[in-house]
N, C-alpha and C positions, 0 to 999 in steps of 0.2 A: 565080156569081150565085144570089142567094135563090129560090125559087117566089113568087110571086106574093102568095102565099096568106099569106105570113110576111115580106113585106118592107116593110110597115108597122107591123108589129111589133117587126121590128128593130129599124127606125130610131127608134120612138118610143122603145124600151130606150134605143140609145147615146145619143138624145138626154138621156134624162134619168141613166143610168149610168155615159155613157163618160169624164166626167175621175174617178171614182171606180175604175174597170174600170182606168185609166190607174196612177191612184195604187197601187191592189192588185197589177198586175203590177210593179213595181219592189220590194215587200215582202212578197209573200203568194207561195205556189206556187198554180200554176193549178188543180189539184183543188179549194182552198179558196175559191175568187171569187166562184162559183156560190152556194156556200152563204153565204156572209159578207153577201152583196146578198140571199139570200131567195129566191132565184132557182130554186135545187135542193130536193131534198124530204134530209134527212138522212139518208135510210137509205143514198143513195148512199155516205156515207163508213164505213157500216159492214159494206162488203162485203168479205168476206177478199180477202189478197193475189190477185191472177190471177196467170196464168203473165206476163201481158205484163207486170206489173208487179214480179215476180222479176228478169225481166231487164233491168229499166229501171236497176232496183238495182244490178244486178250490173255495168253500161254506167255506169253515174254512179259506183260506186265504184270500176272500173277507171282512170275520166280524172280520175277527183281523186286518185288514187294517183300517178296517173304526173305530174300538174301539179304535187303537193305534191313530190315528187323534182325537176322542174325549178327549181323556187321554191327549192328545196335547194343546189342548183349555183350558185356564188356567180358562175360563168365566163360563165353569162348574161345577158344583159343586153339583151334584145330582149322586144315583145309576145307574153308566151306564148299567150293567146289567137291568137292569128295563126298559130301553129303546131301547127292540127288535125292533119295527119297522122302528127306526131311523139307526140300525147296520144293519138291512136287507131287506136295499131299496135299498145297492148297488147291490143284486144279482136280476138277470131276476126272474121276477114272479113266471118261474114257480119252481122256487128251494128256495121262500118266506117260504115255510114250513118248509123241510128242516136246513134252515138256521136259521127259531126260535126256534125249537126242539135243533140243535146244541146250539145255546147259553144259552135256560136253562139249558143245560147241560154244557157246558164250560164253559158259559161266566166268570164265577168267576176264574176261571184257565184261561183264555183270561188275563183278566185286569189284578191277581195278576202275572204273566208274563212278563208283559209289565211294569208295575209298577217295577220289580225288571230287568230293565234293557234287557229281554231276547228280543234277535234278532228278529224280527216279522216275518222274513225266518223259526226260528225254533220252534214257539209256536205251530206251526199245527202239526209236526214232533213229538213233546214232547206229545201229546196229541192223539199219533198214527193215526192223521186223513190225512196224507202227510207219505212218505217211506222216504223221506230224503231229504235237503232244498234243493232245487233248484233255489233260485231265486224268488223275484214274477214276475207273469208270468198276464196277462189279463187275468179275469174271461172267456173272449171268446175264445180265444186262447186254454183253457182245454176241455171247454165245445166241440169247434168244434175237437181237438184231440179225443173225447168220442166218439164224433158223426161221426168221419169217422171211429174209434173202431167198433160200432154198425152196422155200412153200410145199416140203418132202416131207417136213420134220413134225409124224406125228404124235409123236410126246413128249412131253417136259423134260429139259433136262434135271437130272435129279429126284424127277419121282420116285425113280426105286432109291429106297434105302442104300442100298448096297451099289448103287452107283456112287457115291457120296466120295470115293477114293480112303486109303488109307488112313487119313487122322481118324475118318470116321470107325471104319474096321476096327481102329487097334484103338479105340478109346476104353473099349471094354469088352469083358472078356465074351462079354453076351453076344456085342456086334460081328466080333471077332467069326464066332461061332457059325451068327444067323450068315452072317454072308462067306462061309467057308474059309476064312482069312487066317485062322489062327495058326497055321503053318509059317505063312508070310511073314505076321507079324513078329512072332518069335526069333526067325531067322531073321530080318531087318533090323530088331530091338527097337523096336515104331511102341509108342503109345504105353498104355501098359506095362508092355514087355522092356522099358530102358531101364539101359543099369545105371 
């Protein structure tokens, strides 16, 4: 709930914003809305990358990698969007959230992308979650660019085993075990456990 203080404010915005706010979100990324309605002062978009926006990168090119390989596999034949945990077992654990918040929210702009041929360089970029293609680059590779950003981060990502996310957990029944997972994996049907 809003303060008090801004919630005639609001509503006067959505009243007169929101089937335009409605329209933008189906074809604009959400950085750009603000601005396009007048709403934001410009300089917000010319604030160099953040860290949080390194790894937004690095999480949106991870699951349009691993979607654009499902899309690939002719033997599928189900709603890949439906299958967040299979698109986001290629990122470290600890950006598993992240990365399913992202594809409810993309995934259908992920596939219909890839579907229509567009570069998998530039589906992150078109979706404002990248500044501009660069290549794919290894999920690690960003993450540790973020993490010498930060100059906080003092351990590897990945050292712990059981950082490693899902594919690793549910590859066997061992990992499953060592990193408490085999509950998860069972009830997900991850690894191992598919039928």
């Amino acid at each position: 709930k809003l303060p008090n203080t801004v919630t005639k404010q609001c509503d006067h915005m959505i009243d007169q914003y929101g089937k335009f706010i409605i329209k933008f979100l189906a074809t604009l990324p959400p950085k750009e809305i603000c601005t396009r309605l007048a709403l934001c002062e410009k300089q917000l978009q010319l604030l160099e990358e953040s860290t949080l926006e390194i790894i937004e990168c690095a999480v949106c090119q991870g699951a349009v990698k691993t979607v654009d390989d499902i899309i690939g596999n002719k033997q599928i034949d189900y709603d890949i969007v439906q299958d967040v945990e299979k698109i986001c077992n290629t990122v470290p654990a600890k950006y598993y959230e992240k990365c399913e918040k992202m594809i409810s929210v993309y995934g259908i702009s992920m596939v219909r992308q890839l579907q229509n041929y567009v570069e998998k360089e530039q589906v992150c970029v078109n979706m404002g979650m990248c500044s501009k293609p660069t290549g794919y680059v290894k999920f690690e590779d960003e993450v540790e660019k973020a993490d010498h950003v930060e100059k906080k981060h003092e351990h590897l990502v990945g050292a712990q085993e059981c950082t490693w996310g899902p594919a690793h957990w549910c590859s066997s029944e061992e990992n499953a075990q060592k990193c408490n997972a085999s509950k998860f994996c069972s009830e997900k049907k991850l690894g191992k456990w598919q039928d």
